[in-house]
N, C-alpha and C positions, 0 to 999 in steps of 0.2 A: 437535577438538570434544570437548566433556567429555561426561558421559554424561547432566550435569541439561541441556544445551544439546539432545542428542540429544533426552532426554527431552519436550522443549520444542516442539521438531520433529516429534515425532510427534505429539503432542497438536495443532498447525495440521493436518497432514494429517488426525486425526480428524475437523477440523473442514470441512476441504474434503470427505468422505464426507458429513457432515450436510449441507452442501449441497447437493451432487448427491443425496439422499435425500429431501430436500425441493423438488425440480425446477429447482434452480437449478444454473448451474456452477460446477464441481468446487473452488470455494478458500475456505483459510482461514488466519487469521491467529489471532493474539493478541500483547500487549504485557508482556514480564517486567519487573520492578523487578532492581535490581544482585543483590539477593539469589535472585533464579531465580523467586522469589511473581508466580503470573498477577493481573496490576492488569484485565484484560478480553481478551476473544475473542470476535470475531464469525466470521461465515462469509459467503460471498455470496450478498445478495439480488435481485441484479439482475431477474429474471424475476418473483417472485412480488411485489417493490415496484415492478414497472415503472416502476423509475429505472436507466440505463445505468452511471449514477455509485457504485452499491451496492456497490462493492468495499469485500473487508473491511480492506485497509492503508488504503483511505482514511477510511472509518470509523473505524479506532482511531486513525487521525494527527488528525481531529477532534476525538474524544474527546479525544485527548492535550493539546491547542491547549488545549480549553473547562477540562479539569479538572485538571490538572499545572501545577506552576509549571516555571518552565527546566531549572530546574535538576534537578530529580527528572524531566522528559520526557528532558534528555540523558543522563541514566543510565539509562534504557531500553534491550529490545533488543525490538525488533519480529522473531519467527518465522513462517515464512509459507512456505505449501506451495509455492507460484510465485515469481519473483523480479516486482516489483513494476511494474508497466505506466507506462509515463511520468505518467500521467495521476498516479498512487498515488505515485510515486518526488516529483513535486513536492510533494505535499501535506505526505510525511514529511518533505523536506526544509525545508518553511515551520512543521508544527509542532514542529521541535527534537528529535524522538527521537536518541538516541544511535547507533544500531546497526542492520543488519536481515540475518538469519539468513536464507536460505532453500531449499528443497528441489529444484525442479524451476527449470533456467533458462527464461529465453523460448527460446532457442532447442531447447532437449529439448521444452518445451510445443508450440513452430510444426510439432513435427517429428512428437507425436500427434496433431493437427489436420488435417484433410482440407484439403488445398488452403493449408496451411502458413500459418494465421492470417487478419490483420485485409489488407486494400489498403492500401493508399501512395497517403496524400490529398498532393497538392500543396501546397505555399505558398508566396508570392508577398514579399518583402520584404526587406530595411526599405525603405518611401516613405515619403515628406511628413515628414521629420525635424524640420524647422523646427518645423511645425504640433504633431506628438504629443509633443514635449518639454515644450509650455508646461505644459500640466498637471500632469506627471512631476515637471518640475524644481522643487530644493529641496526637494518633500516627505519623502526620505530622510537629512534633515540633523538 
């Protein structure tokens, strides 16, 4: 890791402080351009926007989607105090960022957490193939 990437790195975890300083938990992100230039940084709102979804990779992976063409979103690197929750790893993945940096993994995070994070919801599937293809199918042609 060079020292603008460190650099880069620390500034997400400034930003997960500003969150937990403003009552929410502890994370933060931002999105570099190739050049190292911060294009945005959020932090998480989840608590004070009582929305579950207020993470900050998912935020800037939106942002990314709305105001980046592809090509300058795949030359991104998204840095982010936490590694990304599946929920945030999709979003980046659907808005094309290049890259993502981050500090703490899930499982160092499960391991500061009392009671070692979120449960384990079940899911039940694939059924009825026939049926949920009709819709599906051809639209990705």
């Amino acid at each position: 890791m060079t020292q603008d990437e460190e650099r880069l790195l620390r500034r997400a975890i400034e930003l997960a402080a500003v969150a937990r300083a403003s009552g929410n938990p502890p994370f933060g992100s931002l999105l570099a351009g190739p050049d190292g230039r911060i294009l945005a940084e959020e932090h998480n709102t989840t608590l004070t926007d009582a929305d579950i979804s207020a993470h900050p990779e998912l935020k800037l992976a939106r942002w990314a989607a709305r105001e980046l063409d592809p090509a300058t979103a795949a030359a991104t690197t998204m840095y982010t105090s936490c590694q990304p929750c599946i929920m945030c790893t999709g979003a980046i993945q659907r808005s094309g960022l290049g890259r993502v940096v981050y500090a703490l993994s899930e499982e160092q995070l499960n391991d500061l957490k009392p009671g070692g994070g979120w449960p384990h919801v079940p899911q039940e599937g694939p059924a009825l193939y026939d049926e949920a293809r009709l819709p599906v199918e051809g639209y990705y042609q």
